[in-house]
Structure formats: C-alpha cells, structure tokens
TORKOL-4160 file (C-alpha; in steps of 0.2 Angstrom, whole numbers, padded with zeros to 4 digits, m for minus):
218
<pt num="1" X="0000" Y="0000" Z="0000"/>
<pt num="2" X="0016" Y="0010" Z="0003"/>
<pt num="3" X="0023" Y="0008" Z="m0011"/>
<pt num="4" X="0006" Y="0011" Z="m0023"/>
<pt num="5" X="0005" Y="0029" Z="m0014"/>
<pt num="6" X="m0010" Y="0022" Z="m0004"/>
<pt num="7" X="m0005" Y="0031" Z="0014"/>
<pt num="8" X="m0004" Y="0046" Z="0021"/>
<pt num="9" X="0004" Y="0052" Z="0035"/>
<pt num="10" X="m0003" Y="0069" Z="0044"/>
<pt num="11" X="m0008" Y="0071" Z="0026"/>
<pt num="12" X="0005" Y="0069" Z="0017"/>
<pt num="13" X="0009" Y="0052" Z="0006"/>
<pt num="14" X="0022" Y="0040" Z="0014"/>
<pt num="15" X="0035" Y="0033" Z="m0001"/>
<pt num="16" X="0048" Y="0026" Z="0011"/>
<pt num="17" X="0044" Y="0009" Z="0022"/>
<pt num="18" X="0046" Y="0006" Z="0040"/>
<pt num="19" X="0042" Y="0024" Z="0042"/>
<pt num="20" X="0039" Y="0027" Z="0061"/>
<pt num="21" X="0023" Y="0034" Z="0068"/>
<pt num="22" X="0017" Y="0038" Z="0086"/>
<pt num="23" X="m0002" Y="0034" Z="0088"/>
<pt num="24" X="m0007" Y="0046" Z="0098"/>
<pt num="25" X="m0001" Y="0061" Z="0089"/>
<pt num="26" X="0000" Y="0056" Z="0069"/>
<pt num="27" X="m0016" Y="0056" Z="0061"/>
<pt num="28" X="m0014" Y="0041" Z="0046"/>
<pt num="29" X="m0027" Y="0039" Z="0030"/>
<pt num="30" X="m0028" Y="0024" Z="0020"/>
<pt num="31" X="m0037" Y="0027" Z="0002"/>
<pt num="32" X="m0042" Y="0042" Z="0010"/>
<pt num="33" X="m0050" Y="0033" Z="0025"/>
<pt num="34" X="m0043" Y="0037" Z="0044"/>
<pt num="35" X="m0037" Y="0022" Z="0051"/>
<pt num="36" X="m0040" Y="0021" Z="0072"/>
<pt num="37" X="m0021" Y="0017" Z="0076"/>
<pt num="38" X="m0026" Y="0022" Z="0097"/>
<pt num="39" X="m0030" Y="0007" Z="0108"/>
<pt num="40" X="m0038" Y="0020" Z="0122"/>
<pt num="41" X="m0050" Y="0024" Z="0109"/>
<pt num="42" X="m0068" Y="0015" Z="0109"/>
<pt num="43" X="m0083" Y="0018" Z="0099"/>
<pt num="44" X="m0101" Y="0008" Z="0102"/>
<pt num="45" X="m0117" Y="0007" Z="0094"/>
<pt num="46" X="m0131" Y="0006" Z="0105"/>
<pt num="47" X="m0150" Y="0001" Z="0099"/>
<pt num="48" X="m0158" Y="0012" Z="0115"/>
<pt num="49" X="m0174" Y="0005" Z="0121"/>
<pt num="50" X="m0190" Y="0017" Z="0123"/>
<pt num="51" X="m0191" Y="0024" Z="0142"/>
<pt num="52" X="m0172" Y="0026" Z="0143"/>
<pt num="53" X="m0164" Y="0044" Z="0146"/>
<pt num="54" X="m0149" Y="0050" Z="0135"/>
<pt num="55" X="m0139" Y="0053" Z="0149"/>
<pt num="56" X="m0126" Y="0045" Z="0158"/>
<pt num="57" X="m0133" Y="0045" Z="0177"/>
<pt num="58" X="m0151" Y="0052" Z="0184"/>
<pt num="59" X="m0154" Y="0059" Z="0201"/>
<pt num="60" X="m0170" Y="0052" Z="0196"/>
<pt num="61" X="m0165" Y="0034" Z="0197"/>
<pt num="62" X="m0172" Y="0032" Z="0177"/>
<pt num="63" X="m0164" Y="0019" Z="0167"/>
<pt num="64" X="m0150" Y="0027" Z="0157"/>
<pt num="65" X="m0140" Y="0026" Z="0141"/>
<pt num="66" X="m0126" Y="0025" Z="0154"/>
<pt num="67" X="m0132" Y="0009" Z="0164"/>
<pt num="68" X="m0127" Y="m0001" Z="0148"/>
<pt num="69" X="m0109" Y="0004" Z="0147"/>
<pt num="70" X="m0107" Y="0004" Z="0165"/>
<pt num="71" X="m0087" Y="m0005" Z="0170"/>
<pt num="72" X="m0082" Y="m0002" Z="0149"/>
<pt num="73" X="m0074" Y="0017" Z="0149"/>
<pt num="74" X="m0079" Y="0030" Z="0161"/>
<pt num="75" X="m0074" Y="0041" Z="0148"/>
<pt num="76" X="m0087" Y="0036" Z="0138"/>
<pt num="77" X="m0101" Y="0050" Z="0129"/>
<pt num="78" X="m0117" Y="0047" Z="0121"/>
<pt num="79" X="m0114" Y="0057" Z="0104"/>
<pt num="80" X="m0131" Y="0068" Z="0102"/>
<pt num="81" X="m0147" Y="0062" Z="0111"/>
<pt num="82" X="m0164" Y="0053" Z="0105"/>
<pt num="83" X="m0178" Y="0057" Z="0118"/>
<pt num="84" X="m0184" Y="0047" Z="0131"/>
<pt num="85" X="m0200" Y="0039" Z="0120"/>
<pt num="86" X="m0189" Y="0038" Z="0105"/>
<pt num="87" X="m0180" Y="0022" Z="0101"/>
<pt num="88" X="m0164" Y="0017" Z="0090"/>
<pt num="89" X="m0146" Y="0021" Z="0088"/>
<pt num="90" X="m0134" Y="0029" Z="0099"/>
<pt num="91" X="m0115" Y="0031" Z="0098"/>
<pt num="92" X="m0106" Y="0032" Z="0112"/>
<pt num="93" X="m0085" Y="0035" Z="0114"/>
<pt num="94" X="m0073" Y="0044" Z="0121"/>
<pt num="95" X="m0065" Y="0051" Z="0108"/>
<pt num="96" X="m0068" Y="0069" Z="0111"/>
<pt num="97" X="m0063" Y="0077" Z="0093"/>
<pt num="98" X="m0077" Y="0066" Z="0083"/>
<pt num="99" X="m0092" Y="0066" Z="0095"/>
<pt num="100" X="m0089" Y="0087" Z="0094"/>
<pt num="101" X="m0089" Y="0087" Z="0073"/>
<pt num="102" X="m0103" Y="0072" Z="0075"/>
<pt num="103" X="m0115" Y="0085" Z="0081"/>
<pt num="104" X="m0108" Y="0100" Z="0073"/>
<pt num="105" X="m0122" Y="0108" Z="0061"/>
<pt num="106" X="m0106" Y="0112" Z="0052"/>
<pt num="107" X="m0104" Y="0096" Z="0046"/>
<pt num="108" X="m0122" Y="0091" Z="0042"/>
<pt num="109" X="m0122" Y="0074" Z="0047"/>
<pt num="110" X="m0138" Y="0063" Z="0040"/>
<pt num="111" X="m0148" Y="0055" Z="0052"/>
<pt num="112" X="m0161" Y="0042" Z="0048"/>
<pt num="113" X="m0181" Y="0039" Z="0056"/>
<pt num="114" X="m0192" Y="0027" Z="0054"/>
<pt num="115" X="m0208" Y="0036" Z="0061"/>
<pt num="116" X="m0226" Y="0032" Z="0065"/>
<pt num="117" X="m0240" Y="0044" Z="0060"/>
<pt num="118" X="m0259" Y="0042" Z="0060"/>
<pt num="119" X="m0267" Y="0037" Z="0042"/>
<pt num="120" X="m0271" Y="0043" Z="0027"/>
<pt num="121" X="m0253" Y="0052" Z="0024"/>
<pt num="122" X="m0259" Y="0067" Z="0013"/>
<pt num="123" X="m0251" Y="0068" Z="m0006"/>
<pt num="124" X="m0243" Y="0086" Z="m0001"/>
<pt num="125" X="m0233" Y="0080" Z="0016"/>
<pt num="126" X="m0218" Y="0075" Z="0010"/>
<pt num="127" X="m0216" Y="0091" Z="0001"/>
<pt num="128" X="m0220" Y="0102" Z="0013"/>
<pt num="129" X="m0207" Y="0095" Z="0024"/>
<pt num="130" X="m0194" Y="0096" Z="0013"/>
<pt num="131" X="m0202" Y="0115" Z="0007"/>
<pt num="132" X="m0200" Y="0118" Z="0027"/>
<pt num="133" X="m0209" Y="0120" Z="0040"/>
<pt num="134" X="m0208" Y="0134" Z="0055"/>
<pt num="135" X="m0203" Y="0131" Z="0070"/>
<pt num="136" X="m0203" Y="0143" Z="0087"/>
<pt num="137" X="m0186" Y="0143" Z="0085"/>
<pt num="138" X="m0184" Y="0145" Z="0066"/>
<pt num="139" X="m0189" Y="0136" Z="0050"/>
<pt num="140" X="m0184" Y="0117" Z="0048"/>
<pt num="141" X="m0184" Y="0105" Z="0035"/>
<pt num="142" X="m0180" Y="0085" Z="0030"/>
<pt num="143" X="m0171" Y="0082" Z="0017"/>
<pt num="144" X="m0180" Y="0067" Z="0013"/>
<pt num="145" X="m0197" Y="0058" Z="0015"/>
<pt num="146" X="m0203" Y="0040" Z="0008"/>
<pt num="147" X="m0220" Y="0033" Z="0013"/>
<pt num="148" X="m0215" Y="0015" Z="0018"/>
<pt num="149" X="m0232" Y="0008" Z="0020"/>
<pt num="150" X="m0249" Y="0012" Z="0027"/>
<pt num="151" X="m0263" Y="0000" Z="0033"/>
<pt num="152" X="m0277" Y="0000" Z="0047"/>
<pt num="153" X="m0275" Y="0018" Z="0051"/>
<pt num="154" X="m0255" Y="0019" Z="0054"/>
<pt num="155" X="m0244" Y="0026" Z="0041"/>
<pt num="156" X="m0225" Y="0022" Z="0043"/>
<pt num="157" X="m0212" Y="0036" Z="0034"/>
<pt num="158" X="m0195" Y="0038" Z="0035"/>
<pt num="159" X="m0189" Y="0054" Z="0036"/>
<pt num="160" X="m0169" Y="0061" Z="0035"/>
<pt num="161" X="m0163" Y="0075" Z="0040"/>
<pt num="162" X="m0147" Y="0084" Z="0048"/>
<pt num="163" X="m0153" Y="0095" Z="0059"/>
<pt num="164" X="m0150" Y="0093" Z="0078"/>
<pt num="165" X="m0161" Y="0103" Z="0088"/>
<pt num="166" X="m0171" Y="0096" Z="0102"/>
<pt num="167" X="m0186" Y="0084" Z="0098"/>
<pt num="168" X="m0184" Y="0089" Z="0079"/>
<pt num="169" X="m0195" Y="0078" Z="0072"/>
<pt num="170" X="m0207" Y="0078" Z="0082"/>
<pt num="171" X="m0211" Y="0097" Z="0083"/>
<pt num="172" X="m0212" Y="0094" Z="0062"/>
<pt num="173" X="m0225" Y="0083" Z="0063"/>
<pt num="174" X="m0234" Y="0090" Z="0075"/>
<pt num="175" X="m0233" Y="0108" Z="0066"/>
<pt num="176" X="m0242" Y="0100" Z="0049"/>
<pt num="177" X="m0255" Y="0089" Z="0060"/>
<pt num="178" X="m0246" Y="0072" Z="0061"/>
<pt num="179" X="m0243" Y="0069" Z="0079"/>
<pt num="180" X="m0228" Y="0055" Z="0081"/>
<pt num="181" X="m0233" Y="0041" Z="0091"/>
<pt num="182" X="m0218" Y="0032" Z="0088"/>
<pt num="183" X="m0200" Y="0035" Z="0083"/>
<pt num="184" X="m0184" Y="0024" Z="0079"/>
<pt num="185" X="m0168" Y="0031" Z="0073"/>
<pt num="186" X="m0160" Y="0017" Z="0062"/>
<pt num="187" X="m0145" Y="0027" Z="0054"/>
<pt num="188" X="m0132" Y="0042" Z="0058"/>
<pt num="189" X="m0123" Y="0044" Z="0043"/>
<pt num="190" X="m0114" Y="0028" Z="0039"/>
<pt num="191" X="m0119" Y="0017" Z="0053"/>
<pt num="192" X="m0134" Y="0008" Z="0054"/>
<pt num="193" X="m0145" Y="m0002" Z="0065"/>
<pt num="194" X="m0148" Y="m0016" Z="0056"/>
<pt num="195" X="m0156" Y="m0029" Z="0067"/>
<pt num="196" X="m0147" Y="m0027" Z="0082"/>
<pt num="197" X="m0161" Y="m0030" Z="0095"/>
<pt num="198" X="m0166" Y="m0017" Z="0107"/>
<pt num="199" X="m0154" Y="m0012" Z="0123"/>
<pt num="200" X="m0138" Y="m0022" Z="0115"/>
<pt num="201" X="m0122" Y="m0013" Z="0114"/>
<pt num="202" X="m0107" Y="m0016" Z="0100"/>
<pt num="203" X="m0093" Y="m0011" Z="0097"/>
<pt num="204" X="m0091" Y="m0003" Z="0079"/>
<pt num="205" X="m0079" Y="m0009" Z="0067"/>
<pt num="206" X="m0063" Y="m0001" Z="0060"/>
<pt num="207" X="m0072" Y="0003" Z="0042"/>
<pt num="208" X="m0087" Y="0011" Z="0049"/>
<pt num="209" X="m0075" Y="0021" Z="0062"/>
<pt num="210" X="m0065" Y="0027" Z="0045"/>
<pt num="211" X="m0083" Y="0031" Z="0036"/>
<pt num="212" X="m0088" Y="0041" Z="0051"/>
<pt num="213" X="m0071" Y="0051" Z="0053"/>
<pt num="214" X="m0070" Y="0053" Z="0033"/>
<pt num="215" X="m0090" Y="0060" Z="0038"/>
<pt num="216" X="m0084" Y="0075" Z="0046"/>
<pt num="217" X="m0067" Y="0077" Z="0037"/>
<pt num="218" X="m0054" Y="0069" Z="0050"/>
C-alpha cells in the first residue's frame, strides 16, 4: 500500500517503508479513509430501548444510556441524544474530537427515522417537509421523506434530516397535523441499525470508524 501511494501520514503520502509513527499524535489515511491506530480509543453502537434517558446518570433513578456501558470506559459519551419515547441508535465514545464534529451543524451529518403517524398520509406532506416548516425557533426542513407503508389507520415514513435541535422531528410533525406516536432512529450517517435487537451494545468496526471520521473530514 506504501509503495502504490495508498497512505498518508498527517496528510502527506508516505513513499519510504518502515516509516515510524506515534499513535497518539500522527493522524494516518488509507485510500483516504482514517485508520484508528489508538488502543484508548472506543466507539459503540447502542440500539436504546424506549423509556431510557440519553444521559449518563439520573438523580432520578431512570434507566439510562449509561447503565449499559457501566465497567467499559468511564470516559465514555453518548454522541447527540434521542428522547426518552424515542428508540434506536446511539453512539457512544470517548473520543472527544469526533463526538464534537458528529454533532456540529457544520458538518451536516444525516440521520435516519423510521416514524409512525396516524393514516391517510396526505399527497402534499412530504413536500411540505422538505419546502420547510416553521418552528418557534426558526424554520426546519428534512431532506427526505418516503412513505414505507400504510394500513389500518397507521402510516410508517422515513424521514432524513441533519438537523440537531431538540425533539426535531417531532415538533415537524406535529406543526403540519401528524402527531408522532412512535420513533426509531435506524442510521447516523454511515452506521446503521440493522437488526441489532433493542438495549444491545457493539462495538463498531474499524471501516465504519473510518466512514464516520471521513464523515466530518478527520
């Protein structure tokens, strides 16, 4: 890979082997993809369960995101936050730099909803979603909309969007008469749910770590 130009170093391309680099202050790219090189590093995926509070303790004594990475890192962050009644993925790390650009409007960073509405979807809604839709706090807008299927009064869309601010989603709908009665988040840029089952934790792997940081251009 060396030799065919393949890695950089701090950006610059390495041509000479055995070159030396220290993992915890060199920044190395492979096909343009970061490679993680630092063991103290950790990145999870976590499918949250409805009821559970994006937060790593409550005075409250209400099940948290952190009760499921309790003894792993201390160090550890949930990147963004999903609200209690919502379900779906969660990333969780200690890596300080890509949590920050993760949720960074700079960076525009999709994330993916499976939503239930009540039926019949009106013809006009997914275009006046991604026309815009006022908020209290300013305009908003997906940047897609599918209707997945409808039947016996439920309707189930998918929406993506990058925005970040708080309960998003469900302020929209509400705004143009669809009130959410449930919500799953099933993608944040490239990482996907999948059919990991609800309240299971993994550790992501070393492609979709590179995706992420090639994401918000690190």
């Amino acid at each position: 890979m060396i030799v065919a130009g393949r890695v950089q170093v701090n950006g610059a391309t390495v041509t000479r082997l055995g070159t030396r680099v220290d993992p915890r202050q060199d920044t190395v790219h492979v096909d343009g993809m970061r490679v993680t090189l630092r063991d103290d590093l950790a990145y999870f995926a976590l499918n949250k369960p409805r009821g559970v509070v994006s937060s790593m303790s409550d005075d409250r004594g209400r099940p948290t995101v952190g009760d499921y990475v309790a003894g792993i890192d201390d160090r550890l962050f949930h990147v963004g936050r999903l609200d209690q009644d919502s379900e779906g993925l969660l990333l969780l790390t200690n890596d300080g730099e890509l949590g920050n650009r993760l949720t960074h409007p700079r960076y525009e960073v999709p994330k993916t909803y499976l939503v239930e509405i009540a039926a019949p979807v009106p013809r006009d809604l997914g275009r006046r979603l991604r026309s815009g839709v006022e908020l209290d706090d300013g305009p908003a807008r997906v940047d897609r909309f599918q209707l997945v299927e409808a039947s016996n009064g439920r309707a189930l869309i998918e929406i993506v969007l990058h925005e970040g601010r708080t309960h998003i989603v469900r302020r929209m709908l509400a705004e143009v008469g669809h009130p959410v009665s449930r919500l799953v988040r099933t993608e944040i840029g490239p990482i996907r749910l999948g059919h990991q089952r609800p309240g299971t934790l993994r550790r992501l792997t070393s492609p979709e770590i590179g995706r992420l940081s090639q994401l918000v251009d690190l």
